[in-house]
VEXDREN-363796 format. One record per residue (C-alpha): residue number from 1; residue in three letters; x negated, y, z. Coordinates in steps of 0.1 Angstrom, whole numbers. Each point is the difference from the previous one (the first is absolute). Layout:
<r><baza>NUM</baza><dolum>ALA</dolum><xx>X</xx><yy>Y</yy><zz>Z</zz></r>
...
END
This chain:
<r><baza>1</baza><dolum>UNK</dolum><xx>-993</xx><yy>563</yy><zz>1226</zz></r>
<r><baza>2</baza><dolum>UNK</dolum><xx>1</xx><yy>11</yy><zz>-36</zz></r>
<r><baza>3</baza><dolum>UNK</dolum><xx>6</xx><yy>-23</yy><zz>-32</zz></r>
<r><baza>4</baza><dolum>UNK</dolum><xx>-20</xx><yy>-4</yy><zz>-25</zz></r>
<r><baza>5</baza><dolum>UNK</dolum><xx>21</xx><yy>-3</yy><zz>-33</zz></r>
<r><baza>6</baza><dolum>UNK</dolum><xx>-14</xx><yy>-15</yy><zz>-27</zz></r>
<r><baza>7</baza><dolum>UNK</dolum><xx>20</xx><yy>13</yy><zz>-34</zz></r>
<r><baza>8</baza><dolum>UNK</dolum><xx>-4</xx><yy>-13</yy><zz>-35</zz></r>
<r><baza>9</baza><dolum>UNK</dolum><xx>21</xx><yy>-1</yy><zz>-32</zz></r>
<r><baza>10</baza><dolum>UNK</dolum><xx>-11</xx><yy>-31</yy><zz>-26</zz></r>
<r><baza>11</baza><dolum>UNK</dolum><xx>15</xx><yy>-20</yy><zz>-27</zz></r>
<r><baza>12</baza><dolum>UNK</dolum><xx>23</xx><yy>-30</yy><zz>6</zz></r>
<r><baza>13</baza><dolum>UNK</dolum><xx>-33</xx><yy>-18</yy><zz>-14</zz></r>
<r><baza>14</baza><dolum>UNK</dolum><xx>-21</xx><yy>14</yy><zz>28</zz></r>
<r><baza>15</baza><dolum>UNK</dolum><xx>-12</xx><yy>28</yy><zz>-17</zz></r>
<r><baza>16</baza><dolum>UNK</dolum><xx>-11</xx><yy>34</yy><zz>21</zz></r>
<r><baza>17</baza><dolum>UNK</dolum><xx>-14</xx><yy>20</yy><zz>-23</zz></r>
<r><baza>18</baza><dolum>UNK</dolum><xx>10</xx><yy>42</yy><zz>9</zz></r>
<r><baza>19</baza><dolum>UNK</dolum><xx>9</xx><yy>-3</yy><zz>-37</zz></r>
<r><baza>20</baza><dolum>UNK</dolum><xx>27</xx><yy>-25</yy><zz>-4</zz></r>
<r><baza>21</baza><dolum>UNK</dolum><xx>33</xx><yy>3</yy><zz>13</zz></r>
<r><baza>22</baza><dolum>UNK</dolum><xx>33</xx><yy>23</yy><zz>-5</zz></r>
<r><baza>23</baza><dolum>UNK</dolum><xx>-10</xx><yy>36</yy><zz>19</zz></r>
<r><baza>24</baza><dolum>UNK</dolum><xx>31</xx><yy>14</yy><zz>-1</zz></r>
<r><baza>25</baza><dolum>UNK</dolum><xx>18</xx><yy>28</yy><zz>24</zz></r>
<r><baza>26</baza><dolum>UNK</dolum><xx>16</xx><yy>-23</yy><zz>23</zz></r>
<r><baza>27</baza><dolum>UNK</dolum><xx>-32</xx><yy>-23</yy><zz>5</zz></r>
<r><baza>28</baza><dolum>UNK</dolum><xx>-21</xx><yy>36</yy><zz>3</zz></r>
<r><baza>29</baza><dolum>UNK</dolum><xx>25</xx><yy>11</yy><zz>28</zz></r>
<r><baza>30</baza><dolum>UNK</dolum><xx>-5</xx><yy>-34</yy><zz>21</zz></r>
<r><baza>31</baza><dolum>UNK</dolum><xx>-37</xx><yy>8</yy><zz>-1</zz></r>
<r><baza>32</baza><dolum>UNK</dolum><xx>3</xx><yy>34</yy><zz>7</zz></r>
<r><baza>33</baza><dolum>UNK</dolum><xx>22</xx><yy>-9</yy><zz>31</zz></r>
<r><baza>34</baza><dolum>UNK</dolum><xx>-27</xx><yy>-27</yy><zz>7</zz></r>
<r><baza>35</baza><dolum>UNK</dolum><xx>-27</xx><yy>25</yy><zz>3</zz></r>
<r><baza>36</baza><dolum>UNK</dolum><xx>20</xx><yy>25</yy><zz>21</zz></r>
<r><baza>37</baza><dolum>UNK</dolum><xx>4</xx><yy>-32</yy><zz>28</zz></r>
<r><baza>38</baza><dolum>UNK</dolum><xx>-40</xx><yy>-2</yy><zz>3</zz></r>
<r><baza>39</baza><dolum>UNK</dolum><xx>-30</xx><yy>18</yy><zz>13</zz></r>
<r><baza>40</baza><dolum>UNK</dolum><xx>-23</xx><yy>-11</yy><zz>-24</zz></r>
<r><baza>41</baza><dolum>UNK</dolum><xx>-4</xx><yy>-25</yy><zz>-30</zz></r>
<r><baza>42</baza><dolum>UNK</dolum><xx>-34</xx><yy>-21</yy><zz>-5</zz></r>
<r><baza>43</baza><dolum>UNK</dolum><xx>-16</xx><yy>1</yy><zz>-35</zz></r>
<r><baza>44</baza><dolum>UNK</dolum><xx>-30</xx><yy>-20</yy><zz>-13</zz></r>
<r><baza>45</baza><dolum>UNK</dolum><xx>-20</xx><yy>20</yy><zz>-26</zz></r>
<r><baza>46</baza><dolum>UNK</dolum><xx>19</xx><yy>-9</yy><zz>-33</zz></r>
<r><baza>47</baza><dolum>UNK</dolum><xx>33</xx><yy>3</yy><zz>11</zz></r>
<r><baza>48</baza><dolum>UNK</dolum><xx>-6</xx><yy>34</yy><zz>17</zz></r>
<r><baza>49</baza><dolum>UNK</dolum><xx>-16</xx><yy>13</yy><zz>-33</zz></r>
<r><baza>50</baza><dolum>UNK</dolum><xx>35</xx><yy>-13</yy><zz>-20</zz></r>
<r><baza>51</baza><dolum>UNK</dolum><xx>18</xx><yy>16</yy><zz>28</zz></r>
<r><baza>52</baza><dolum>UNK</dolum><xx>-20</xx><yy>32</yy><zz>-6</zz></r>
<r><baza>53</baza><dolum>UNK</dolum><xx>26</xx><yy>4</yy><zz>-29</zz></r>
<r><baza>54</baza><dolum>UNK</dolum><xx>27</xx><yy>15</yy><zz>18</zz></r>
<r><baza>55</baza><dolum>UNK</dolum><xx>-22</xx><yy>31</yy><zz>10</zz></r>
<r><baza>56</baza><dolum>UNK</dolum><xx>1</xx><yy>12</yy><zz>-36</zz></r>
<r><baza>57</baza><dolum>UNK</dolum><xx>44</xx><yy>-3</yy><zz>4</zz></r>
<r><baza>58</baza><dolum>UNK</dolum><xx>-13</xx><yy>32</yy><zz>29</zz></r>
<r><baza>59</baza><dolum>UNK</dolum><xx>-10</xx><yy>22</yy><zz>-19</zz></r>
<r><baza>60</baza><dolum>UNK</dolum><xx>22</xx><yy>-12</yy><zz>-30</zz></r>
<r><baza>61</baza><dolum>UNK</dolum><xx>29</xx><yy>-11</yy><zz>8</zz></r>
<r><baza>62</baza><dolum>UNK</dolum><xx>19</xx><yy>-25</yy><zz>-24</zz></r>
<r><baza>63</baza><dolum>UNK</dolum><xx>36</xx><yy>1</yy><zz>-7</zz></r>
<r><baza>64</baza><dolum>UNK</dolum><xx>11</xx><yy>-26</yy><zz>18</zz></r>
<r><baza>65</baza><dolum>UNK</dolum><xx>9</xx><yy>8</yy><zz>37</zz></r>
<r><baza>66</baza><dolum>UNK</dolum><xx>-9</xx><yy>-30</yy><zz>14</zz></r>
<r><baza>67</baza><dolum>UNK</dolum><xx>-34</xx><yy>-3</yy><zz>-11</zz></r>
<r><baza>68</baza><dolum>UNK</dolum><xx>-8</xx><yy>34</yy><zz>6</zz></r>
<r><baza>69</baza><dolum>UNK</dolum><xx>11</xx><yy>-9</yy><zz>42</zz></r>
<r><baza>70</baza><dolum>UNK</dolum><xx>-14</xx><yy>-32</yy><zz>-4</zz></r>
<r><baza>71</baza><dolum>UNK</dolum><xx>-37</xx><yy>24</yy><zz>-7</zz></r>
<r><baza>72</baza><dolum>UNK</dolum><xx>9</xx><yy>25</yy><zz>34</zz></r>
<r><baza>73</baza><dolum>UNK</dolum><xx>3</xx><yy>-34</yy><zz>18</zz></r>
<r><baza>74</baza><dolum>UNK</dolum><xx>-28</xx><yy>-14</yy><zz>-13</zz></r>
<r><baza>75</baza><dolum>UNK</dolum><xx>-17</xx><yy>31</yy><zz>4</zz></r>
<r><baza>76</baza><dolum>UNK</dolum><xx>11</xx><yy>3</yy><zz>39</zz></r>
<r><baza>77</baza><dolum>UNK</dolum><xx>-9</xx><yy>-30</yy><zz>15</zz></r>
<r><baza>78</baza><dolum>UNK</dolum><xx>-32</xx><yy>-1</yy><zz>11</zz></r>
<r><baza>79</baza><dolum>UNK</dolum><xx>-24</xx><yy>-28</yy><zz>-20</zz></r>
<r><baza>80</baza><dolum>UNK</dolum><xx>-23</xx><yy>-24</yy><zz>12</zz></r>
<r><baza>81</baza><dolum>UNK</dolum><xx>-28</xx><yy>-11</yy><zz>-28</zz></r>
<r><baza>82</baza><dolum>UNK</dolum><xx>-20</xx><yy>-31</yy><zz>9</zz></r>
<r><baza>83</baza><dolum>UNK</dolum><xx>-29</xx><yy>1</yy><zz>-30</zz></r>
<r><baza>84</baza><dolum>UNK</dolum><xx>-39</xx><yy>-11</yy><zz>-1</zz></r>
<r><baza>85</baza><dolum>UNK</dolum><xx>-4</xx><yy>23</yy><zz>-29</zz></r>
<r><baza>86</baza><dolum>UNK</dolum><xx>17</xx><yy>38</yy><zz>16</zz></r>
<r><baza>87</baza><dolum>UNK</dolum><xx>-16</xx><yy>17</yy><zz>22</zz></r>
<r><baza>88</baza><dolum>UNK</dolum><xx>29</xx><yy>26</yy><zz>1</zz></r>
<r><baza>89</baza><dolum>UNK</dolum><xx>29</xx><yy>9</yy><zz>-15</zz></r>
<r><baza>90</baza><dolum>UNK</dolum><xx>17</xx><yy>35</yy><zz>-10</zz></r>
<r><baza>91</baza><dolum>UNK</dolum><xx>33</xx><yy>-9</yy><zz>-2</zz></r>
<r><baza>92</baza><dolum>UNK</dolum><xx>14</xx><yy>27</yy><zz>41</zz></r>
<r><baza>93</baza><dolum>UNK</dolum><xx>20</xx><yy>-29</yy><zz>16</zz></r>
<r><baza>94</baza><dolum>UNK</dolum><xx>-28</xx><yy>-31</yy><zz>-11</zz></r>
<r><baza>95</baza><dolum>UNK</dolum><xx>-30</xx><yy>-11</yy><zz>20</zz></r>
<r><baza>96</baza><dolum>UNK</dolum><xx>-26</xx><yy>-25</yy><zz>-2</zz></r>
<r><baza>97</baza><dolum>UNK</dolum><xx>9</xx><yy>-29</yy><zz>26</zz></r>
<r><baza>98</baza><dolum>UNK</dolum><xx>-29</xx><yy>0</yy><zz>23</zz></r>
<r><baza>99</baza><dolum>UNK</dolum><xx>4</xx><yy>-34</yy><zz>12</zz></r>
<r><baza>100</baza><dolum>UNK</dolum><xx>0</xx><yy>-36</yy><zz>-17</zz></r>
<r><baza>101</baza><dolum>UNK</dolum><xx>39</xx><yy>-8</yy><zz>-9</zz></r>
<r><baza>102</baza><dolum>UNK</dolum><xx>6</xx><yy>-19</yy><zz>33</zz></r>
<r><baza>103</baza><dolum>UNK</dolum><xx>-10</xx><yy>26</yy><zz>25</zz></r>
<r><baza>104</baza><dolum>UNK</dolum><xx>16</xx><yy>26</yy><zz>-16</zz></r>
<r><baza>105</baza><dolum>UNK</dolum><xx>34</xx><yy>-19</yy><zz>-3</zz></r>
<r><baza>106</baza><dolum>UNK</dolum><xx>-6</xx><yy>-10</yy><zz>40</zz></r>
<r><baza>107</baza><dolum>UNK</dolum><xx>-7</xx><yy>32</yy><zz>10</zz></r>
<r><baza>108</baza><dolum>UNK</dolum><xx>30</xx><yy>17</yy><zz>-21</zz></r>
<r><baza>109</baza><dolum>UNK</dolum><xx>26</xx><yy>-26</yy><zz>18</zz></r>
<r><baza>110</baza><dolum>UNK</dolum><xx>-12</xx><yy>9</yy><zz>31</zz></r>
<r><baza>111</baza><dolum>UNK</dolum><xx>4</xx><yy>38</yy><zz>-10</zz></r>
<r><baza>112</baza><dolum>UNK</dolum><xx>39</xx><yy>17</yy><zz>10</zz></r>
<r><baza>113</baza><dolum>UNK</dolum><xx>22</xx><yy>9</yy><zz>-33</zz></r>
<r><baza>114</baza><dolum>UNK</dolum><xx>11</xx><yy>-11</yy><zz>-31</zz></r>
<r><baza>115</baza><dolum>UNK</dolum><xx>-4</xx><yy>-32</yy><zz>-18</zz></r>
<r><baza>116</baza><dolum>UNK</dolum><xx>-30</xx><yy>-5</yy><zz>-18</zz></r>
<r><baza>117</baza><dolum>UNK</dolum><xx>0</xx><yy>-10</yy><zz>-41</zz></r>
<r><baza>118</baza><dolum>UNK</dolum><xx>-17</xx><yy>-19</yy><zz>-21</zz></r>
<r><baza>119</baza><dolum>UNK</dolum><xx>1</xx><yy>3</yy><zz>-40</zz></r>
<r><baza>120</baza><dolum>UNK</dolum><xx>-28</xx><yy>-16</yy><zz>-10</zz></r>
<r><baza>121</baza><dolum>UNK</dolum><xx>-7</xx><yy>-41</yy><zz>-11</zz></r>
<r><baza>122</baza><dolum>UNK</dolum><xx>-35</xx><yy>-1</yy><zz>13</zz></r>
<r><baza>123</baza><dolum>UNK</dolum><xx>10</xx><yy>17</yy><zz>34</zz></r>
<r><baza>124</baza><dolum>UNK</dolum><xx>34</xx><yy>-29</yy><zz>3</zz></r>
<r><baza>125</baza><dolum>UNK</dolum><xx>-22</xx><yy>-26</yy><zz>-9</zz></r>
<r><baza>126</baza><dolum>UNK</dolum><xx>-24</xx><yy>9</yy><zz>27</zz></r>
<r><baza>127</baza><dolum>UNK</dolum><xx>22</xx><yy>6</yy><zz>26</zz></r>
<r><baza>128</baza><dolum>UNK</dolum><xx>21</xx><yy>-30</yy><zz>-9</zz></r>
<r><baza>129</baza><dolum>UNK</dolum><xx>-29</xx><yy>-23</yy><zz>6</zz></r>
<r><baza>130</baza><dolum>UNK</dolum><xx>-6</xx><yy>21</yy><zz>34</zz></r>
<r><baza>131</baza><dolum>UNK</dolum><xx>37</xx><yy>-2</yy><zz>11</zz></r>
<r><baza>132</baza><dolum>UNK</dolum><xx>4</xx><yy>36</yy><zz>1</zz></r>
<r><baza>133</baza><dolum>UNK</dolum><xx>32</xx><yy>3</yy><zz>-22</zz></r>
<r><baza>134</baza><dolum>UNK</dolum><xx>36</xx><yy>3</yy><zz>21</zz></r>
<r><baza>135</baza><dolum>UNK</dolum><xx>18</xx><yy>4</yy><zz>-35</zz></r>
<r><baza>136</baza><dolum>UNK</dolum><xx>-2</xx><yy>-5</yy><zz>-33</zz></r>
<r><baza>137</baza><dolum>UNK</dolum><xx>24</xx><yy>20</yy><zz>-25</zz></r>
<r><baza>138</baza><dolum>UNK</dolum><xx>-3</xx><yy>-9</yy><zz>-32</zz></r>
<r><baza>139</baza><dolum>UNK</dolum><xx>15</xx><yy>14</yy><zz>-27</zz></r>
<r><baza>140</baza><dolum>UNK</dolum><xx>6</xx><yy>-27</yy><zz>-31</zz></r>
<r><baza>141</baza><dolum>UNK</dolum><xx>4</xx><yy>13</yy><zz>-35</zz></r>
<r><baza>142</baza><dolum>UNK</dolum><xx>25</xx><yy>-20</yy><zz>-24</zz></r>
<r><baza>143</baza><dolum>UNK</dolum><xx>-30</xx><yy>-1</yy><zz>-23</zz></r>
<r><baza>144</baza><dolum>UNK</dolum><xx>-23</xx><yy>-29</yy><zz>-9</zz></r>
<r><baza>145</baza><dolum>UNK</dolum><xx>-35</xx><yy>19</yy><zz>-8</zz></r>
<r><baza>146</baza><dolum>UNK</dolum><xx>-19</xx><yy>-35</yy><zz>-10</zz></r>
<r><baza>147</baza><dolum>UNK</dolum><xx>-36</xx><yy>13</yy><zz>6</zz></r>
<r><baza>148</baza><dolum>UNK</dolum><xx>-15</xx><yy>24</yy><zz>31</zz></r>
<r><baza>149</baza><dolum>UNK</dolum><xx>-13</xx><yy>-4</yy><zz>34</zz></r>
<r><baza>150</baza><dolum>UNK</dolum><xx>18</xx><yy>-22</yy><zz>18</zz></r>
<r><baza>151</baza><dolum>UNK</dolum><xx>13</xx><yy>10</yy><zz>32</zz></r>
<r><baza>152</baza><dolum>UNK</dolum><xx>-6</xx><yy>-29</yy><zz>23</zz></r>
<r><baza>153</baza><dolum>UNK</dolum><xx>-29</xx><yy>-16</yy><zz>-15</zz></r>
<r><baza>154</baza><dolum>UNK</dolum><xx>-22</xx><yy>2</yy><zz>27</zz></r>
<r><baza>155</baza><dolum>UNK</dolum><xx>14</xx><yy>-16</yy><zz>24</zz></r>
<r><baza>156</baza><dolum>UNK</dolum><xx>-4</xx><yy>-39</yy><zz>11</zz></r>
<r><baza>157</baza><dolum>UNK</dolum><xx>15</xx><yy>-4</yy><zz>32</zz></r>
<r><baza>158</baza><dolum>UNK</dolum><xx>41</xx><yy>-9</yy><zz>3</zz></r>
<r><baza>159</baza><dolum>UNK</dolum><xx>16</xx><yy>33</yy><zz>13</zz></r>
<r><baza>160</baza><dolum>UNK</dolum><xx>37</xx><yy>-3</yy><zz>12</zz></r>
<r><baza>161</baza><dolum>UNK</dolum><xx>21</xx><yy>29</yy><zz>-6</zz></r>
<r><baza>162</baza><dolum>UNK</dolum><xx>35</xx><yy>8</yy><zz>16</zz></r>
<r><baza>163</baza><dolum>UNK</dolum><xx>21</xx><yy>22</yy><zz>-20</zz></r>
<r><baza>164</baza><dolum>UNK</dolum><xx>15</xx><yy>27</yy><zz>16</zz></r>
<r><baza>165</baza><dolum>UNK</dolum><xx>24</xx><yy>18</yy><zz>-22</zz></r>
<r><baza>166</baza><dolum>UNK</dolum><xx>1</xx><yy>11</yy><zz>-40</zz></r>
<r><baza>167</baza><dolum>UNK</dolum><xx>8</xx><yy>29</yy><zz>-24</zz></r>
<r><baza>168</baza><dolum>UNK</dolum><xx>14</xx><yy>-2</yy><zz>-33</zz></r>
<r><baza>169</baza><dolum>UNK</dolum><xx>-7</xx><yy>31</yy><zz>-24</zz></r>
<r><baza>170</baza><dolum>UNK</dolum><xx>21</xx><yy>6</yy><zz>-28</zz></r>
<r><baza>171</baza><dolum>UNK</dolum><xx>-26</xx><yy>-11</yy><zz>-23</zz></r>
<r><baza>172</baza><dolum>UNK</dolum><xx>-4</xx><yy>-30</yy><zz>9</zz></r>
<r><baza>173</baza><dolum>UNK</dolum><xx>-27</xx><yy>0</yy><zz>24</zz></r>
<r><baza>174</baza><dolum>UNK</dolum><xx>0</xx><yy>-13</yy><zz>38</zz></r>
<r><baza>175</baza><dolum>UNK</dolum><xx>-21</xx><yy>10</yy><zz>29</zz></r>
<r><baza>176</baza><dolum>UNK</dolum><xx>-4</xx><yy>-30</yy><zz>22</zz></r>
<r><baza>177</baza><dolum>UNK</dolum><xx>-8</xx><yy>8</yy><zz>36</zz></r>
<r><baza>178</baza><dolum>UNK</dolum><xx>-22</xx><yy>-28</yy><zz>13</zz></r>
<r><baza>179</baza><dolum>UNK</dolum><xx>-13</xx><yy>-6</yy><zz>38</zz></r>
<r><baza>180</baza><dolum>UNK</dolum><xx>-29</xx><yy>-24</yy><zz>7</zz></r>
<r><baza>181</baza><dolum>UNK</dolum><xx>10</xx><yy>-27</yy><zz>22</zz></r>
<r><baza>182</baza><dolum>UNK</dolum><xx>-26</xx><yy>2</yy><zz>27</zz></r>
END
């Protein structure tokens, strides 16, 4: 049965803004790895549209290496949208999730292949509450933001976490890789 990998990066304070945070090569390449070890990555409306950035690095590409691979990966893997408002999207490897959230992430465990993603706060919150998550990575800036949407604010129920293992980047930031206790 597949995973489904729920990734963020935030603040130290909490923060998950797409804007905050210290994008540099090495943290680009981690992603860019990330994506290569999935078959598709989930995306509520507002985070697919940010994401939607990375098409422009296509057609021109930047000068730094790793975000233009970061944009192939991105690219490549094929997107899931989960929106009231689309009714399509025209972005090749993106579709409109034809399901509610917790169908779509049954049926997709149930499906042979890769690992299945998750990069968007609405779509963690929800599946955290439906205890569909098998691991957390979370990528935490050295950066204190002060204001923005707060990652975990949603929830009210204690969640235990066990931590599986942690990355350092050179930066400063640390992806901690957290499994549910079931």
């Amino acid at each position: 049965m597949r995973k489904i990998i729920a990734a963020l990066n935030m603040t130290v304070d909490g923060i998950c803004d797409h804007k905050v945070g210290i994008p540099d090569a090495e943290i680009h390449q981690h992603y860019t790895d990330l994506l290569a070890q999935g078959d598709a990555i989930l995306y509520g409306r507002t985070t697919y549209e940010l994401m939607e950035f990375w098409r422009t690095l296509l057609e021109n590409p930047s000068e730094q290496k790793s975000m233009n691979d970061f944009a192939v990966a991105i690219d490549r893997i094929p997107k899931i949208v989960f929106s009231h408002t689309f009714k399509n999207v025209d972005w090749k490897s993106a579709s409109i999730a034809k399901r509610d959230l917790k169908d779509e992430v049954l049926e997709l465990k149930q499906q042979p292949g890769k690992d299945i993603l998750i990069g968007s706060r609405s779509l963690i919150i929800q599946l955290l509450k439906l205890n569909l998550i098998d691991e957390f990575q979370l990528c935490i800036h050295p950066i204190l933001e002060g204001k923005g949407l707060q990652f975990f604010e949603d929830i009210n129920d204690r969640i235990i976490f066990k931590l599986a293992k942690t990355k350092t980047f050179k930066n400063g930031a640390i992806i901690l890789y957290y499994q549910p206790k079931k």
